[in-house]
N, C-alpha and C positions, 0 to 999 in steps of 0.2 A: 680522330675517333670521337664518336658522339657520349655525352656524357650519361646519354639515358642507358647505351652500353655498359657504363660502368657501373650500374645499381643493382646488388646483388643483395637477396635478401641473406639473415643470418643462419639458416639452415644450409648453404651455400658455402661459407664461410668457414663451418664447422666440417663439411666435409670434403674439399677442396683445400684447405690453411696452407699448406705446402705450397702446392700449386700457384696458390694467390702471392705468396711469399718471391717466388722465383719470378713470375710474372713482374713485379709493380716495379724491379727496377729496368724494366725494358719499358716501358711506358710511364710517361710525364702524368697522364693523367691519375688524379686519385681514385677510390673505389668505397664507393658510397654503400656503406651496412644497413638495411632495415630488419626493423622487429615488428609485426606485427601491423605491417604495410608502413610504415613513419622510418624517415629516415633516422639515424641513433648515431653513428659514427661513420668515419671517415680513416680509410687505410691509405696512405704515399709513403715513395720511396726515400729514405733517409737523405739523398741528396738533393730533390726537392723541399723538402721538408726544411732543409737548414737555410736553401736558396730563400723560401717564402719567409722563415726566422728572420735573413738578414734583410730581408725587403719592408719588414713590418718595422723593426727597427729605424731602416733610413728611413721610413715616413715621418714617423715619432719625433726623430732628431730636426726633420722638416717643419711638421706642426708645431714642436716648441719654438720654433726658431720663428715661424710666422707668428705665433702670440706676442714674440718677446718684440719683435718690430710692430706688432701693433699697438702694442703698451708704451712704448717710446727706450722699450731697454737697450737702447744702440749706442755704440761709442763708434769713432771714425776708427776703422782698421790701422792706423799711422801712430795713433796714439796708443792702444794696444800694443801695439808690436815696441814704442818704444819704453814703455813700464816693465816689460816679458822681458829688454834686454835688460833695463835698468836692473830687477831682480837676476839675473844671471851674475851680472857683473860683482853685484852683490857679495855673492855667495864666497 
């Protein structure tokens, strides 16, 4: 489905909400609110919603992890893992 499909102005929204509600979890795409010709908000379905959560996420944990290698914050994996048991053993 094309996305210019899913832009629905707020007069739309206001009298359709039900409709729109049952609709967004049969399709992936979201549904773009305007006011006043500008788009303002954005409607998707709770399971998408959580899918793009956890995608935003793994980027984050990506990005920091490329800073940290370009800073030089890197230890060899072997030596990690043997300070991780050393502390178990610890304990």
């Amino acid at each position: 489905m094309k996305l210019s499909s899913q832009i629905k102005p707020i007069s739309y929204l206001k009298a359709h909400a039900a409709e729109i509600v049952r609709t967004l979890g049969d399709q992936p795409e979201p549904l773009i609110i305007t006011q006043n010709g500008e788009a303002k908000a954005v409607m998707q379905d709770i399971d998408s919603y959580e899918q793009m959560q956890e995608t935003v996420a793994l980027l984050k944990i990506l990005a920091l992890g490329s800073r940290q290698i370009e800073a030089g914050q890197v230890q060899p994996a072997a030596d990690v893992v043997a300070r991780l048991r050393e502390r178990r053993r610890d304990r």
